[in-house]
Backbone as a chain_set.jsonl record, in Angstrom:
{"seq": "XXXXXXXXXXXXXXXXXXXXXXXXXXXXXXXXXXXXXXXXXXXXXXXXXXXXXXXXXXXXXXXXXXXXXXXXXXXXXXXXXXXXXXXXXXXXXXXXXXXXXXXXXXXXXXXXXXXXXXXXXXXXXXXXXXXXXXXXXXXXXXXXXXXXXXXXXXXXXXXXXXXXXXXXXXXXXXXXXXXXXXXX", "coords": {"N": [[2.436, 0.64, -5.042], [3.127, -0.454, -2.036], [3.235, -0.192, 1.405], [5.318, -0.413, 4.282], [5.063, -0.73, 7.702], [6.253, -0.274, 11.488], [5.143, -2.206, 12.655], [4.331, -3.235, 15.351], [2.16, -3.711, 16.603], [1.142, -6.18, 15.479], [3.918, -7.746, 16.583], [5.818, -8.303, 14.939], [7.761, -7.51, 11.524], [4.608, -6.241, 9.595], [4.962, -7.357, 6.913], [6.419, -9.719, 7.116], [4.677, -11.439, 8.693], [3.239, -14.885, 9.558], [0.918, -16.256, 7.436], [-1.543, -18.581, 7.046], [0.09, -21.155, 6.848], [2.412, -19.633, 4.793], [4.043, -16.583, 4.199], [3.362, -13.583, 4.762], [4.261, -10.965, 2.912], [4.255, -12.36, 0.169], [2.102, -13.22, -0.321], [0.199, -11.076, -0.729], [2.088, -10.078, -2.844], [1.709, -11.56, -4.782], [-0.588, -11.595, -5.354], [-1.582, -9.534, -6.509], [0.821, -8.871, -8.465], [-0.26, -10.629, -9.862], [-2.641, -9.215, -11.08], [-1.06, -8.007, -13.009], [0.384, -5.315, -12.447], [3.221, -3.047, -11.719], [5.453, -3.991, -9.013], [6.446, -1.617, -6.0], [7.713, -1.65, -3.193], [8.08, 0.321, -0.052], [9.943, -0.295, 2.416], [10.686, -1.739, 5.634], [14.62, -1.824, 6.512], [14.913, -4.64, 7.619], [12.573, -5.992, 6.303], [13.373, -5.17, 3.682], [15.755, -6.946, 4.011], [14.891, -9.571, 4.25], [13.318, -9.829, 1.909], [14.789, -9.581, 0.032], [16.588, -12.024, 0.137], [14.705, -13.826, -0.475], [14.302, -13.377, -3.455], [12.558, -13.489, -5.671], [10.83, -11.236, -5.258], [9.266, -8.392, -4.528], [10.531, -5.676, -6.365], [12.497, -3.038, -4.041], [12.717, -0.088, -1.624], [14.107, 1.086, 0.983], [12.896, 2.379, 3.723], [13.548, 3.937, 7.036], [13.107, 2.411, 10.0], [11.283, 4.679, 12.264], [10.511, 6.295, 10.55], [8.004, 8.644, 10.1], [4.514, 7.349, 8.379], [4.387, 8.693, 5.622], [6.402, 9.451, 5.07], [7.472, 6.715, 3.801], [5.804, 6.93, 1.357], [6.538, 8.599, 0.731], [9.267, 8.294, 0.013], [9.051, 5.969, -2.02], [7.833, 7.354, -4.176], [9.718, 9.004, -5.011], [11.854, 7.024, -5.837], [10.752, 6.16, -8.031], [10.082, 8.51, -9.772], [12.147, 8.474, -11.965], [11.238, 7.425, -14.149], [8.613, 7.739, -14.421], [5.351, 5.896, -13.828], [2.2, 6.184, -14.773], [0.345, 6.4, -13.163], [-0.032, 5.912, -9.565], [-0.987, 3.575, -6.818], [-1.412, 3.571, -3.733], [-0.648, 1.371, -0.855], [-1.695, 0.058, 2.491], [0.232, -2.162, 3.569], [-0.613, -4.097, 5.763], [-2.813, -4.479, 4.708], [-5.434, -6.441, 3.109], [-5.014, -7.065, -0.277], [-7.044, -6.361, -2.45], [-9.654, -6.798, -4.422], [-9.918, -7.498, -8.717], [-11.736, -5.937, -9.401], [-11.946, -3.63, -7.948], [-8.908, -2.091, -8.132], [-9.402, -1.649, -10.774], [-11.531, 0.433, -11.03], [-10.819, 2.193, -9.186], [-7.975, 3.604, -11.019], [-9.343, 4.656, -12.867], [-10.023, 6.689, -13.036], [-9.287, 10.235, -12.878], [-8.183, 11.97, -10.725], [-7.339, 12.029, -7.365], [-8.087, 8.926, -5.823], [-10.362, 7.088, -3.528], [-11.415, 3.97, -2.123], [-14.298, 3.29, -1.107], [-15.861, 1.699, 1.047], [-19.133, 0.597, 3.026], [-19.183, 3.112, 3.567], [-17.052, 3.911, 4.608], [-13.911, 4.779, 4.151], [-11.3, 3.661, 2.443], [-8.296, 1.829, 1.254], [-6.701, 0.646, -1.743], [-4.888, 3.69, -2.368], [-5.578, 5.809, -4.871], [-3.337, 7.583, -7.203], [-2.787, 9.456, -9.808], [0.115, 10.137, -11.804], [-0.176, 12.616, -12.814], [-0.912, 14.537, -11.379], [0.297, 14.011, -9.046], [3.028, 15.196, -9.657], [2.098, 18.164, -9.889], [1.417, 18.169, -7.154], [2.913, 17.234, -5.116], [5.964, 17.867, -3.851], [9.474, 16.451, -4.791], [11.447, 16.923, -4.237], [12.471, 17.561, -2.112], [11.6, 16.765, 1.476], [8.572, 16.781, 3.096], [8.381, 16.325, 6.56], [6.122, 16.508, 7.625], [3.804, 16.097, 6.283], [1.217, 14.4, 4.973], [-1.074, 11.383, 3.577], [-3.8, 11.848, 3.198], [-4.166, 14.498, 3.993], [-3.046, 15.651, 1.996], [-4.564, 14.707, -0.426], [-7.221, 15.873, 0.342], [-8.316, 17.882, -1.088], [-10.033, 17.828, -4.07], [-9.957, 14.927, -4.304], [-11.4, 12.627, -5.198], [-13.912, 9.423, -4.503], [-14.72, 6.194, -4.325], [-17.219, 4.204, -4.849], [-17.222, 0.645, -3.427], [-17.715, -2.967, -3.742], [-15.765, -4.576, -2.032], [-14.673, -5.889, 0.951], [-12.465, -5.74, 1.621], [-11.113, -3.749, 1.151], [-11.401, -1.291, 3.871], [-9.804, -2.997, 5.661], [-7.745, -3.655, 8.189], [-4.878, -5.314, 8.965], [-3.747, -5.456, 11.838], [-3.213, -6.536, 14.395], [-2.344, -9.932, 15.726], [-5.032, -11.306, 16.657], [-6.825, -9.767, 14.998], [-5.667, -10.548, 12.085], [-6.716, -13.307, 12.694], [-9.458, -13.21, 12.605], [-9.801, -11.748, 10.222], [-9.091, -14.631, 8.504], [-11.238, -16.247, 9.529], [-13.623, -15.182, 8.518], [-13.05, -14.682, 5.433], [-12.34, -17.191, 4.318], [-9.583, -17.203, 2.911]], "CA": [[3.47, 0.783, -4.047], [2.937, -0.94, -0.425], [3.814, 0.528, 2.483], [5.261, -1.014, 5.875], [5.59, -0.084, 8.975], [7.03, -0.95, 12.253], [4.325, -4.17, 13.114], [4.723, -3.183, 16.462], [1.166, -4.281, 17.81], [1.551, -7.46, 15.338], [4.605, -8.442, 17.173], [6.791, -8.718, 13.703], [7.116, -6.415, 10.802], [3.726, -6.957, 9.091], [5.118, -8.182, 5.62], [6.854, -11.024, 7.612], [3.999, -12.16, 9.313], [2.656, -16.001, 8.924], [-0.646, -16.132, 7.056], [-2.282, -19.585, 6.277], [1.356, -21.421, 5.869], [2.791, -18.722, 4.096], [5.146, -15.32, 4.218], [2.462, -12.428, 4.05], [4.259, -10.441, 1.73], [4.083, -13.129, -0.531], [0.525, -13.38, -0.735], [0.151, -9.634, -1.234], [3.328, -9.533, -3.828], [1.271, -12.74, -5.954], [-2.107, -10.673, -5.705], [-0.942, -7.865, -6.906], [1.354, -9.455, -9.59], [-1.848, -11.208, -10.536], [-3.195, -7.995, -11.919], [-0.548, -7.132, -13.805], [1.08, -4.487, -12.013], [4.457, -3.39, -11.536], [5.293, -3.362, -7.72], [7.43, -0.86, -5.54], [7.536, -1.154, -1.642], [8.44, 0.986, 1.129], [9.84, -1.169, 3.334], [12.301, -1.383, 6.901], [15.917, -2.526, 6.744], [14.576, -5.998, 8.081], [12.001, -6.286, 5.612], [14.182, -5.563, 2.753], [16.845, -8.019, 3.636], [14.119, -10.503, 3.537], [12.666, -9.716, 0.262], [16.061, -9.748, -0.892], [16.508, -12.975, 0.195], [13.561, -14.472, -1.381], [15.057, -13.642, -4.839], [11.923, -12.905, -6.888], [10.05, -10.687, -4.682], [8.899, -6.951, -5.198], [11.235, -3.93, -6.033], [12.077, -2.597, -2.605], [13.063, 0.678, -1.031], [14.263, 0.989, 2.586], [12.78, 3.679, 5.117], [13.533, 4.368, 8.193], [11.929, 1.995, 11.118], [11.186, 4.977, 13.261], [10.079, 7.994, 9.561], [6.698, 8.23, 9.736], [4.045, 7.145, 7.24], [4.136, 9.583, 4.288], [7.804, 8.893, 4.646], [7.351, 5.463, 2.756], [5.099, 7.271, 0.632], [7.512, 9.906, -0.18], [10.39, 7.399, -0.841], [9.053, 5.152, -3.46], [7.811, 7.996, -5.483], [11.15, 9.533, -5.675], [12.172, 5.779, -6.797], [9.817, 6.165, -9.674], [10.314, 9.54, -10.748], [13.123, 8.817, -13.296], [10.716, 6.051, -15.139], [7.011, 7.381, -13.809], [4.4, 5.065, -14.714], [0.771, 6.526, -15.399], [-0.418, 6.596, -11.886], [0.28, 4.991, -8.367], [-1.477, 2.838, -6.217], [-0.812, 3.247, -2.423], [-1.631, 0.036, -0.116], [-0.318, -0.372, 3.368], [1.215, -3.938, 3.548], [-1.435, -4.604, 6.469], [-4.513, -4.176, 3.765], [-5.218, -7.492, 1.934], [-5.253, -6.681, -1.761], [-8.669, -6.045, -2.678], [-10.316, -7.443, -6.029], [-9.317, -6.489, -9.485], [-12.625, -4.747, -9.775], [-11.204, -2.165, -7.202], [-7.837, -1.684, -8.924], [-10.007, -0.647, -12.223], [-12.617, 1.225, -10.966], [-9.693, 3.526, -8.877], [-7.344, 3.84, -12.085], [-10.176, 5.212, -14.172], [-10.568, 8.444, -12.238], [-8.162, 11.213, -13.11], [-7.885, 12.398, -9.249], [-6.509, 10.581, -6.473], [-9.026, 8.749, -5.521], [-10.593, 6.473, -2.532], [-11.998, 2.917, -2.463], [-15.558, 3.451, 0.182], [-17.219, 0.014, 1.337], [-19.664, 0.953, 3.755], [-19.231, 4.45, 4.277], [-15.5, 4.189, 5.033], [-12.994, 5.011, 3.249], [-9.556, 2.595, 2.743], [-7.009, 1.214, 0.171], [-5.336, 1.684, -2.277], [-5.089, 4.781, -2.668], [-4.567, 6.222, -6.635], [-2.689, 8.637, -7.275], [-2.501, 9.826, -10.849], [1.236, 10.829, -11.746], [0.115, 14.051, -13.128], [-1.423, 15.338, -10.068], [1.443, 13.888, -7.775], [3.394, 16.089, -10.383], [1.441, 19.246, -9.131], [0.995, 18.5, -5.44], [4.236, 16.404, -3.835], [7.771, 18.031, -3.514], [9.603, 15.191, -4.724], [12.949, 17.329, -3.565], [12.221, 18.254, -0.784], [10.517, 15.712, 2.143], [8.33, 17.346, 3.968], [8.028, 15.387, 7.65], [4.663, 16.554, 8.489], [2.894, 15.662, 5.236], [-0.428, 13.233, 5.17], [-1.847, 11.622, 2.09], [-4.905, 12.266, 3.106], [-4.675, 16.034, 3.577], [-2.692, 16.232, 0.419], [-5.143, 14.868, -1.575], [-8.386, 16.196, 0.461], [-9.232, 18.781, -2.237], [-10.219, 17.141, -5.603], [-9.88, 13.782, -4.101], [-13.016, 11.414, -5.322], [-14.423, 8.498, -3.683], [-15.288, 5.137, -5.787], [-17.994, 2.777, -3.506], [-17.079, -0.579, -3.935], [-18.248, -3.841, -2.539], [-14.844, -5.589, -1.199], [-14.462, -5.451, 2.631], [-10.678, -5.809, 2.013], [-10.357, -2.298, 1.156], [-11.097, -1.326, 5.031], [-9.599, -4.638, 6.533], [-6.382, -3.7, 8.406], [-4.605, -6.181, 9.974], [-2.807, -4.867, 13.057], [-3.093, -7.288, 15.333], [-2.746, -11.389, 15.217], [-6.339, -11.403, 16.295], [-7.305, -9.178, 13.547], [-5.841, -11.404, 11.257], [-7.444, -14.496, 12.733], [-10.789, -13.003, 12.449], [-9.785, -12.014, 8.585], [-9.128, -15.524, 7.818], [-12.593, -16.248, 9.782], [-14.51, -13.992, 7.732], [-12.929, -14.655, 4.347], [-11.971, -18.278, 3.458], [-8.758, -17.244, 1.833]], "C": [[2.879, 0.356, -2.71], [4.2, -0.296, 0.087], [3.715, 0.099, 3.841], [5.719, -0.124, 6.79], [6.502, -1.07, 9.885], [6.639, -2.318, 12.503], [4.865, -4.617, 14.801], [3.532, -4.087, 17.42], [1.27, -5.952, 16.974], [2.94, -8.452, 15.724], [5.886, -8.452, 16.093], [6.283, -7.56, 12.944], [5.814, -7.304, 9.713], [3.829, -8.197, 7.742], [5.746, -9.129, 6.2], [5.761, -11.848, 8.485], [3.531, -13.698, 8.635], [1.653, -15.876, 8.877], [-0.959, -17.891, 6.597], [-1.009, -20.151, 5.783], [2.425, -20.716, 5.002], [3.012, -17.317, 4.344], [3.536, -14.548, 3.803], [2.737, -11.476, 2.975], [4.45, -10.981, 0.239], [2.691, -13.502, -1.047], [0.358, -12.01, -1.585], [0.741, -9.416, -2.821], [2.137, -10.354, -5.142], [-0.095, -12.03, -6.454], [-2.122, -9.982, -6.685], [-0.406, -7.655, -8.176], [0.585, -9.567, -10.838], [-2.202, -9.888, -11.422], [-2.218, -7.874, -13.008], [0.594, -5.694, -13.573], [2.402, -4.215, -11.716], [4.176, -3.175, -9.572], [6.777, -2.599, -7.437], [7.166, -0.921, -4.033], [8.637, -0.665, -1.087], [8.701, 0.621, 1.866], [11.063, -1.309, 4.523], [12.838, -2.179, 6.407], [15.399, -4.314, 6.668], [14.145, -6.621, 7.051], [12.857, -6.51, 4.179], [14.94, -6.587, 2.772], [16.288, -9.375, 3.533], [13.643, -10.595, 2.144], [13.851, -10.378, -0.623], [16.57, -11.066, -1.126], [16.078, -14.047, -0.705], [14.053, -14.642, -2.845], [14.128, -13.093, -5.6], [10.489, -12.34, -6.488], [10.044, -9.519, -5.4], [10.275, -6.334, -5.294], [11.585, -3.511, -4.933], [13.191, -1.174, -1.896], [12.701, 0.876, -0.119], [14.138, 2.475, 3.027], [12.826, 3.394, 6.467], [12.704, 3.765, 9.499], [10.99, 3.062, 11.651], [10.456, 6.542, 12.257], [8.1, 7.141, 10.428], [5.983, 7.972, 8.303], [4.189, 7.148, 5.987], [6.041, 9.253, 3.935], [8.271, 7.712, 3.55], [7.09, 5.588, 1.684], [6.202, 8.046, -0.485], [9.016, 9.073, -0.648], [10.185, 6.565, -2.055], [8.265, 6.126, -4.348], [8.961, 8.651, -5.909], [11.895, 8.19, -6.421], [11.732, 5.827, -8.331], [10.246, 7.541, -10.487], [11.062, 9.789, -12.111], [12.054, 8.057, -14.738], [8.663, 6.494, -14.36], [5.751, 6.973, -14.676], [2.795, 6.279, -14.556], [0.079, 7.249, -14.102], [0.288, 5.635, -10.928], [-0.462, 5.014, -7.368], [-0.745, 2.832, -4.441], [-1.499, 2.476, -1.41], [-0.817, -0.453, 1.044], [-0.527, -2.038, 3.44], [0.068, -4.717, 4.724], [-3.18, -4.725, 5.812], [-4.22, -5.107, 3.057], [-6.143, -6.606, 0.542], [-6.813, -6.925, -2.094], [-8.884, -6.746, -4.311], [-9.592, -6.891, -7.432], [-9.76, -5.908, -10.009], [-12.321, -3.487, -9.121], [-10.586, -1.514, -8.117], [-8.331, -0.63, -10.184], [-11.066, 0.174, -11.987], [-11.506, 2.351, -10.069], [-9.137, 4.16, -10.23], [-7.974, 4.275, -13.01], [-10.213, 6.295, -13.816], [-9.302, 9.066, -12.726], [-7.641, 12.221, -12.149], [-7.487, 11.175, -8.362], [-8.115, 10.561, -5.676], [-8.887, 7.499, -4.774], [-11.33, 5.245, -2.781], [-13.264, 3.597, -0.855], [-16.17, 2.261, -0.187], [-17.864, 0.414, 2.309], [-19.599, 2.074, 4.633], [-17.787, 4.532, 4.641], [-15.01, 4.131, 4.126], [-11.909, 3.903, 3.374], [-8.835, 2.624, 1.64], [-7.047, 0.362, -0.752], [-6.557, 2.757, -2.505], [-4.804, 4.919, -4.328], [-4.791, 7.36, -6.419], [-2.516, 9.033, -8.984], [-1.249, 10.878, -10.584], [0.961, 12.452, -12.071], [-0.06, 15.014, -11.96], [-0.27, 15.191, -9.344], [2.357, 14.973, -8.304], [3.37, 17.523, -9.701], [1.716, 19.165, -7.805], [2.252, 18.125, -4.864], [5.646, 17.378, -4.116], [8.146, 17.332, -3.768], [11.325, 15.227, -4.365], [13.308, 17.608, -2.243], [11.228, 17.252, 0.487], [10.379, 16.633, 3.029], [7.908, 16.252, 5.343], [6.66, 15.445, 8.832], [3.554, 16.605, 7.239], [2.154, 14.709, 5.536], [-0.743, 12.926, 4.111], [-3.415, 11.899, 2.47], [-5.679, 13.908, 3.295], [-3.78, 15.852, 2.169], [-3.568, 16.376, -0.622], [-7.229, 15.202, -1.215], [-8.813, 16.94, -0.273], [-8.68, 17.965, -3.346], [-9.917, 15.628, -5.33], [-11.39, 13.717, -4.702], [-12.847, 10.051, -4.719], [-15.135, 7.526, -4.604], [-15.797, 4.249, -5.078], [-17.573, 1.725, -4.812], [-17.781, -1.648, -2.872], [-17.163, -4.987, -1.937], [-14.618, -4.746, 0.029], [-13.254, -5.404, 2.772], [-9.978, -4.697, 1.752], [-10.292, -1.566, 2.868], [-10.822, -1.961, 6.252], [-8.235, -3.813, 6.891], [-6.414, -4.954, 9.566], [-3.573, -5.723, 10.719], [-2.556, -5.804, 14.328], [-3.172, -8.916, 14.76], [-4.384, -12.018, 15.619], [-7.153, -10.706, 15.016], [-7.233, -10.133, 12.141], [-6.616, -12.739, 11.387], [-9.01, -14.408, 12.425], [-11.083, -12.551, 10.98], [-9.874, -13.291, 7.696], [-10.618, -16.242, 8.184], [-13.256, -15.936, 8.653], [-14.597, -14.897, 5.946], [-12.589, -15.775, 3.413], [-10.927, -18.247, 2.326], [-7.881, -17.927, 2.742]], "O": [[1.952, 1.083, -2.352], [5.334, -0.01, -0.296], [2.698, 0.102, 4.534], [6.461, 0.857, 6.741], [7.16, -2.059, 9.559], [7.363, -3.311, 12.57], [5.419, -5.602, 15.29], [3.709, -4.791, 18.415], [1.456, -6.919, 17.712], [3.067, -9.606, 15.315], [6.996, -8.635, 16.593], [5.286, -6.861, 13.124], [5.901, -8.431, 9.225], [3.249, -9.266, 7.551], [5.598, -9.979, 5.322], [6.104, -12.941, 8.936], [3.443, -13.803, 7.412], [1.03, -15.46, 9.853], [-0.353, -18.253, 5.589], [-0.701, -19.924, 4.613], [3.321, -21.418, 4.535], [2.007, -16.75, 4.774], [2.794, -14.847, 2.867], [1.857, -11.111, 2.195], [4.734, -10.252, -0.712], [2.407, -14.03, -2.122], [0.382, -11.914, -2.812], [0.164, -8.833, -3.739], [1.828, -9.791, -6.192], [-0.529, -11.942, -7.602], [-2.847, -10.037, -7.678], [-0.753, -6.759, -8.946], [0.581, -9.113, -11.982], [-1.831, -9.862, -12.596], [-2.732, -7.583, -14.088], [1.385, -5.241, -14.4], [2.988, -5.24, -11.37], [3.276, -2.582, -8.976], [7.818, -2.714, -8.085], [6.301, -0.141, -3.632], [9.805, -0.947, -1.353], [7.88, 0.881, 2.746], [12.228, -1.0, 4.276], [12.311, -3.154, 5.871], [15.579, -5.027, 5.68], [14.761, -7.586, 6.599], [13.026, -7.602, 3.637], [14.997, -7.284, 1.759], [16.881, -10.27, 2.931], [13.709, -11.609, 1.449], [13.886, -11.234, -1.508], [16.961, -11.408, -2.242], [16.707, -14.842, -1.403], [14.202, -15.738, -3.386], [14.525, -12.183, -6.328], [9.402, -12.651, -6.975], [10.55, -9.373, -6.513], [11.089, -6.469, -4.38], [10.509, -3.553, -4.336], [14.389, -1.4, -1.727], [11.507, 0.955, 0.171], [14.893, 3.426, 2.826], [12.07, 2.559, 6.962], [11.801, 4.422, 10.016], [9.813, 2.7, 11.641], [10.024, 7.552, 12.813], [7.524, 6.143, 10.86], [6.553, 8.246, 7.246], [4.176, 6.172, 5.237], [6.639, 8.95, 2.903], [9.167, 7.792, 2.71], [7.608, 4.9, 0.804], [6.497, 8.07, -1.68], [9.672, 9.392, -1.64], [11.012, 6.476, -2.962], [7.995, 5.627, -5.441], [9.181, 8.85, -7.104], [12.462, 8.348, -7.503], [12.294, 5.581, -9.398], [10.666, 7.556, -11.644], [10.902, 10.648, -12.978], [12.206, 8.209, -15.95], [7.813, 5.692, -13.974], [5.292, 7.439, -15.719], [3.016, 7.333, -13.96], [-0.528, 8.318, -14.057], [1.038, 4.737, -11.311], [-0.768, 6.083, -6.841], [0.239, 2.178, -4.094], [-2.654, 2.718, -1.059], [0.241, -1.079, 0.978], [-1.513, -2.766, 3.328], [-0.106, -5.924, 4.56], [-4.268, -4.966, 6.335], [-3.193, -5.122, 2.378], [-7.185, -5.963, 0.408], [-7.46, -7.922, -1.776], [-7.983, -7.072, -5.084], [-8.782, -5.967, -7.353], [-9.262, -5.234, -10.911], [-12.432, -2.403, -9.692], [-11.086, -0.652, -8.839], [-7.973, 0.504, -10.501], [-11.546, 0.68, -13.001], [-11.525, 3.492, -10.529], [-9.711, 5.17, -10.638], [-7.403, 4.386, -14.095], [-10.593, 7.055, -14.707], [-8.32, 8.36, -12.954], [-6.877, 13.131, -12.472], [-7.37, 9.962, -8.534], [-8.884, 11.411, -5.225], [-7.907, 6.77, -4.929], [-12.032, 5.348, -3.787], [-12.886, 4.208, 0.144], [-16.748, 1.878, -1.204], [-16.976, 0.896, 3.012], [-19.81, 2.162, 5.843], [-17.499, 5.647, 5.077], [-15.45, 3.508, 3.159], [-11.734, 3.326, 4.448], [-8.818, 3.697, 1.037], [-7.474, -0.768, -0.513], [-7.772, 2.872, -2.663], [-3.963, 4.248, -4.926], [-5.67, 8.032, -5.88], [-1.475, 8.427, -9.236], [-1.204, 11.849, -9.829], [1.7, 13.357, -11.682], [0.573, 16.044, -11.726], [0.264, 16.229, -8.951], [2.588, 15.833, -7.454], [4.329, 18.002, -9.096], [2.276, 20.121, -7.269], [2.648, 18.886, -3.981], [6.181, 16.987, -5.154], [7.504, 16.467, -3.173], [12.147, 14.318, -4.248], [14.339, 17.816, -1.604], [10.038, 17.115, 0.203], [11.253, 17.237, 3.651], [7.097, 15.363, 5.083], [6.322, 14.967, 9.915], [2.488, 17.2, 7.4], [2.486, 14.064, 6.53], [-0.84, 13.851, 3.305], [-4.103, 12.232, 1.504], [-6.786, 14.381, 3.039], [-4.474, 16.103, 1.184], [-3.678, 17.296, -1.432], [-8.176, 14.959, -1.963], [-10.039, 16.839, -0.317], [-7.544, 17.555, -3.583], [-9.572, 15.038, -6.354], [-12.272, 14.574, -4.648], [-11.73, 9.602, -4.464], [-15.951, 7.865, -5.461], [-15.052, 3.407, -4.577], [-17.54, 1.734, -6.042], [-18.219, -1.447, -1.739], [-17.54, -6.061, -1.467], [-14.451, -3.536, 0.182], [-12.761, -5.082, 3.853], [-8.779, -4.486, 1.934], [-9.151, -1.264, 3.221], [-11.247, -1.757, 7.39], [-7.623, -3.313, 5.947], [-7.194, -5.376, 10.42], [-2.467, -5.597, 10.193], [-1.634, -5.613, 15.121], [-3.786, -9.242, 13.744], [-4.875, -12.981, 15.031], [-7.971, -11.252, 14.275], [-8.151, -10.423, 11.375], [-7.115, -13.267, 10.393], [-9.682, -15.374, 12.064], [-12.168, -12.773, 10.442], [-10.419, -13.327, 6.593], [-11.205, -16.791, 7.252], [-13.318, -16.807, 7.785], [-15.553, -15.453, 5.404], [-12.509, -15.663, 2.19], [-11.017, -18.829, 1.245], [-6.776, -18.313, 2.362]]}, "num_chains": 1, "name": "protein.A"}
């Protein structure tokens, strides 16, 4: 599940930004694909009616320009709930998709667990459904929830060596210094 925001300091919402010729949530969506995965995003009004557009983009449920965070969070798992897959993957839309050694070294753990590249923590997050089960309200939205206090007890931590787990891109220098860096 990706998760957008407003893309206030990038000027645009992030999944519309231009990357290298090309729609950013299009890169992301193909990454992602790539694996295998189903996708589900969290995404504003705007964003959706682009996706929608597109034709054979992600899944997409609309929050709120102005919810916060966990809000996104907390909408596309109520999407899932009728059909919940195994576990879920949370990746905000400004985090380039990380390797698909990440992906499998998260999804093996049976806690929600953290990608760490150099001592930091980042994205995706996994979430194993059974736990979300246990811990989330999925009737109830609470508007001062965090995933990261939710899942601070019994969370684990999985070092990896991609830098694209704590890469956000928030700014159009940020990204220029991502495509610097990374030759994608």
């Amino acid at each position: 599940m990706l998760a957008a925001g407003r893309g206030t300091r990038m000027g645009t919402p992030k999944a519309l930004m231009r990357i290298a010729g090309g729609v950013w949530w299009r890169r992301q969506f193909d990454a992602i694909a790539a694996l295998g995965y189903g996708q589900l995003w969290a995404v504003s009004p705007r964003v959706r009616t682009e996706l929608e557009k597109a034709g054979n983009g992600p899944r997409a449920v609309e929050v709120d320009n102005g919810a916060p965070m966990f809000a996104s969070v907390w909408a596309g798992l109520r999407e899932l709930r009728g059909d919940p897959p195994g576990g879920v993957f949370v990746l905000p839309v400004d985090v380039p998709a990380p390797s698909a050694e990440v992906w499998r070294a998260l999804s093996a753990q049976n806690a929600p667990t953290v990608p760490v590249c150099g001592g930091r923590g980042g994205h995706p997050v996994w979430l194993p459904w059974a736990w979300l089960e246990r811990r989330i309200d999925l009737d109830t939205y609470d508007p001062d929830a965090r995933l990261d206090e939710l899942t601070r007890d019994g969370r684990t931590e999985v070092a990896v060596e991609d830098k694209a787990v704590v890469t956000n891109l928030n700014t159009p220098d940020d990204v220029d210094r991502w495509l610097d860096r990374s030759c994608h």
